[in-house]
N, C-alpha and C positions, 0 to 999 in steps of 0.2 A: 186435570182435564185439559185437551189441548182446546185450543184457538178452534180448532174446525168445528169440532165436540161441542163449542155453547154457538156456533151458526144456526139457523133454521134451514129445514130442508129446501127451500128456496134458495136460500143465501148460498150453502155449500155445492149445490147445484151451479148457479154462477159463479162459483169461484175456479169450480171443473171444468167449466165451460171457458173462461177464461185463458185457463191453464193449457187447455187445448187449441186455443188459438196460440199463443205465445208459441207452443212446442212445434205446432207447424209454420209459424213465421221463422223460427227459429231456424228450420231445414232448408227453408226456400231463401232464406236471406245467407247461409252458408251456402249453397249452391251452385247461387247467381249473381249475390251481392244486393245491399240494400235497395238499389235506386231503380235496378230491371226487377223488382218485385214490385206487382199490384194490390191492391185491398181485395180486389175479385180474385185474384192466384190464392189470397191467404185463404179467404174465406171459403172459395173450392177444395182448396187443402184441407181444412178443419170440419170442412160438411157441414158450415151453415151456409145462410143468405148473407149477400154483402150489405145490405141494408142492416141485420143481426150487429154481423161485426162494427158497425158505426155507432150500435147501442153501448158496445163494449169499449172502444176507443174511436176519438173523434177524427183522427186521422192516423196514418202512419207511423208518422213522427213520433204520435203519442205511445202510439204502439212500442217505438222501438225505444223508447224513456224506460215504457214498463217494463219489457224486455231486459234491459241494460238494471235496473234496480235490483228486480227478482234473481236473475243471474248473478250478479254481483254478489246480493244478499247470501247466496248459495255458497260460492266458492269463502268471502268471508266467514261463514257460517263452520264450513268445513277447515279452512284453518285455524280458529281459534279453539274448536275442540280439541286440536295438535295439540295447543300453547296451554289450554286450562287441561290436560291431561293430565295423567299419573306419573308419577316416574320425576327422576332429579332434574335439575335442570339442564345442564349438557346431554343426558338425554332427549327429552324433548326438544332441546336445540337441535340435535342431531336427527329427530325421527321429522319436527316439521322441514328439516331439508331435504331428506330421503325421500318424504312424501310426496314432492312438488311434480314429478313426474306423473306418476297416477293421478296427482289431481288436475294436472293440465290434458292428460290422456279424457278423463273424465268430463271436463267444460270444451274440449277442444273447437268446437262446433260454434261455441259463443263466444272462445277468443280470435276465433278467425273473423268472425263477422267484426268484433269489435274493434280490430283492429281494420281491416278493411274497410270501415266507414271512417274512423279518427287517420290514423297513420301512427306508424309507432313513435314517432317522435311525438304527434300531437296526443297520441296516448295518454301520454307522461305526464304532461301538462295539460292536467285537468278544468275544466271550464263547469264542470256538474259538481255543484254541493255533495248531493250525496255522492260521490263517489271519493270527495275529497275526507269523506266520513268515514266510508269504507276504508282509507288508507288512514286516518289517523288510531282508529280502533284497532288495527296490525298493530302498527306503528307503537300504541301503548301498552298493547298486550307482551309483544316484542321486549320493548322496556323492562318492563315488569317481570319478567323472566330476567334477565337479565343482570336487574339491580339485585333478584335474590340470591344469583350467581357468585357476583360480589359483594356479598354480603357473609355468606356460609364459606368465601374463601374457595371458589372453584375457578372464577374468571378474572381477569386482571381488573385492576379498577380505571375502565374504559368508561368515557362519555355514553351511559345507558341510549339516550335519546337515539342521538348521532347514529353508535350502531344501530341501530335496532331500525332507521330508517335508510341505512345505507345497504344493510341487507335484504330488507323489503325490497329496496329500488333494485337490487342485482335480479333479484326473483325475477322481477315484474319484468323486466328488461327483456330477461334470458324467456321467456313465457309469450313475450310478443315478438319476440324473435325468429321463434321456431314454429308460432302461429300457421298454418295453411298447410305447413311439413310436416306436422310432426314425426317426430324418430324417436321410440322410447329409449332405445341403446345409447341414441346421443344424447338426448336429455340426462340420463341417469349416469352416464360420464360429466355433464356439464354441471351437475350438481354438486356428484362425486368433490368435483376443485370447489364450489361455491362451502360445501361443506370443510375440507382442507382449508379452506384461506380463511375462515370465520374463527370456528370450531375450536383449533388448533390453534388460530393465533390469540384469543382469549385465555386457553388455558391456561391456568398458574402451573408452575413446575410444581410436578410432586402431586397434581390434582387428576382428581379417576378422569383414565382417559378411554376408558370401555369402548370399543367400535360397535 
């Protein structure tokens, strides 16, 4: 049974309602940028009352915490079904590289804004707990793939950690980089090499090296 399945029809009710405000803050804040967005623009947007929306978050700011969590929560969510999937491990090495384009095509909307309010550099260095959560949960899932790599004799016996956080960090980089432009054709070349320079220089001689 999911999460929503044991809500009461109340409770699921404002969690839609919610969801509905977040998705129109979300348009209005890629648009225009955080700061030229009002709580009366969002809540015109969403079709309630600005009064409503205060019931839901006590200001903006809170808004855009939940905003930044939920989204977060999303895109993590969608990478580690990459990493906990099927398949050997240099595969799923390879498929969560291949994949980063789609899933940046996919959040694009919420990496603009996010970037847009932080700065890519101040991106990076995180100041939100949870976000430094969301990057350790990569970061160990990463690992983990990785130690069973060398382990079964497919990838060199590389500091797990190290890469697995050095990789994260190219992703994230390359992701807040192309933030506002995106370009699937460049992305999918600029991964193309992040996949080559990983990938490839892990493998042990002699080990599947399936494209």
């Amino acid at each position: 049974m999911t999460d929503n399945a044991k809500l009461s029809r109340r409770q699921r009710e404002r969690r839609r309602h919610k969801e509905e405000i977040l998705a129109a803050a979300l348009k209005l804040f890629s648009e225009k940028g955080f700061h030229a967005v009002s709580m009366q623009e969002i809540a015109t947007a969403a079709e309630f009352a600005t009064g409503t929306l205060y019931n839901f978050f006590a200001s903006k700011e809170a808004l855009f915490e939940e905003l930044t969590h939920s989204r977060g929560d999303r895109i993590v969510s969608d990478l580690t079904a990459i990493l906990d999937g099927p398949g050997e491990e240099v595969d799923r090495l390879r498929t969560f590289i291949r994949r980063q384009p789609a899933l940046q095509e996919k959040h694009a909307e919420f990496i603009k804004v996010y970037v847009s309010e932080f700065g890519t550099r101040g991106a990076m260095v995180s100041k939100n707990r949870e976000e430094d959560e969301f990057r350790t949960i990569l970061d160990t899932k990463l690992a983990q793939l990785l130690e069973a790599g060398i382990t079964r004799g497919v990838f060199r016996r590389v500091d797990a950690a190290i890469t697995a956080k050095a990789l994260r960090s190219v992703m994230e980089t390359l992701a807040f980089e192309i933030a506002g432009h995106f370009d699937r054709a460049k992305a999918t070349h600029a991964f193309a090499k992040v996949e080559q320079l990983f990938v490839e220089g892990l493998l042990l001689p002699g080990a599947s090296n399936d494209a």
